[in-house]
C-alpha positions as CSV (number, residue, x, y, z in Angstrom):
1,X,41.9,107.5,11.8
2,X,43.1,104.8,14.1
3,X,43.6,105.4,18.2
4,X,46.6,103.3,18.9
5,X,47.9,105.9,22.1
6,X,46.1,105.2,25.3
7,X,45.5,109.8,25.4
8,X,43.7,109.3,22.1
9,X,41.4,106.5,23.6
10,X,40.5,108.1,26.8
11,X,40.2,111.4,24.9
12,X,37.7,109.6,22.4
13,X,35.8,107.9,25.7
14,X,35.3,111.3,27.2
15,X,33.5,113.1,24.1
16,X,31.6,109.8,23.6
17,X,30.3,110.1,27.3
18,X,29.7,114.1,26.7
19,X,27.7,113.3,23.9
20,X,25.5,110.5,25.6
21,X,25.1,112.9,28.3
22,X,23.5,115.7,25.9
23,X,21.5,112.7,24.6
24,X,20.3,111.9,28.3
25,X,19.5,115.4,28.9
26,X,17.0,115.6,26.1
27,X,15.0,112.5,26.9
28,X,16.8,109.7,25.6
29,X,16.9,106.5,27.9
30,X,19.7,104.1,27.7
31,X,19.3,100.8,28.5
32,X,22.7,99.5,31.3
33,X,24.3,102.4,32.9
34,X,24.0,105.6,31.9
35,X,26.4,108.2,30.9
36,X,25.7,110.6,34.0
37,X,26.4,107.5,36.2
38,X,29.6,107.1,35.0
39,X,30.9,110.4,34.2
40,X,29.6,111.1,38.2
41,X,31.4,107.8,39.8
42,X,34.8,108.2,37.4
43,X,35.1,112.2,37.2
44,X,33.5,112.6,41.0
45,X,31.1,115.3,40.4
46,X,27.8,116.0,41.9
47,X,24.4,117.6,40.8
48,X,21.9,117.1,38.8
49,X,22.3,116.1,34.8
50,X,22.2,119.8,33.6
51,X,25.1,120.7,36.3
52,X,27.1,117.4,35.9
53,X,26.9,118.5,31.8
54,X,27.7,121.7,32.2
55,X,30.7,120.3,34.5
56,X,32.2,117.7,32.1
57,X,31.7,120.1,29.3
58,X,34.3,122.2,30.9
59,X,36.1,119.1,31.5
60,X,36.3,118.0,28.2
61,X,36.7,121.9,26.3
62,X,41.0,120.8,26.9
63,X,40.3,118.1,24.7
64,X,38.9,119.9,21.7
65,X,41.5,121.9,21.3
């Protein structure tokens, strides 16, 4: 499947960063930024990783549908 519409790529971006973030809350390092920096500085929300998770997750449950 191809994402040519700009609410297909920032749909895709957002489950990508959801899934980094589940990575990240497990143990997994990444090297540059990492996902809970950005989904905190772009989405605004505050807490720990577990809280920004369960946050975004919410965020991003629209999108799945």
């Amino acid at each position: 499947m191809m994402l040519t519409n700009p609410d297909q790529i920032q749909a895709y971006r957002m489950l990508t960063l959801l899934k980094g973030l589940e990575l990240e809350c497990k143990g997994l390092r990444m090297s540059g930024r990492s996902c809970y920096a950005i989904i905190k500085k772009e989405f605004n929300l505050k807490g720990n990783r577990a809280s920004v998770l369960a946050q975004f997750t919410e965020l991003t449950k629209e999108l799945k549908k």
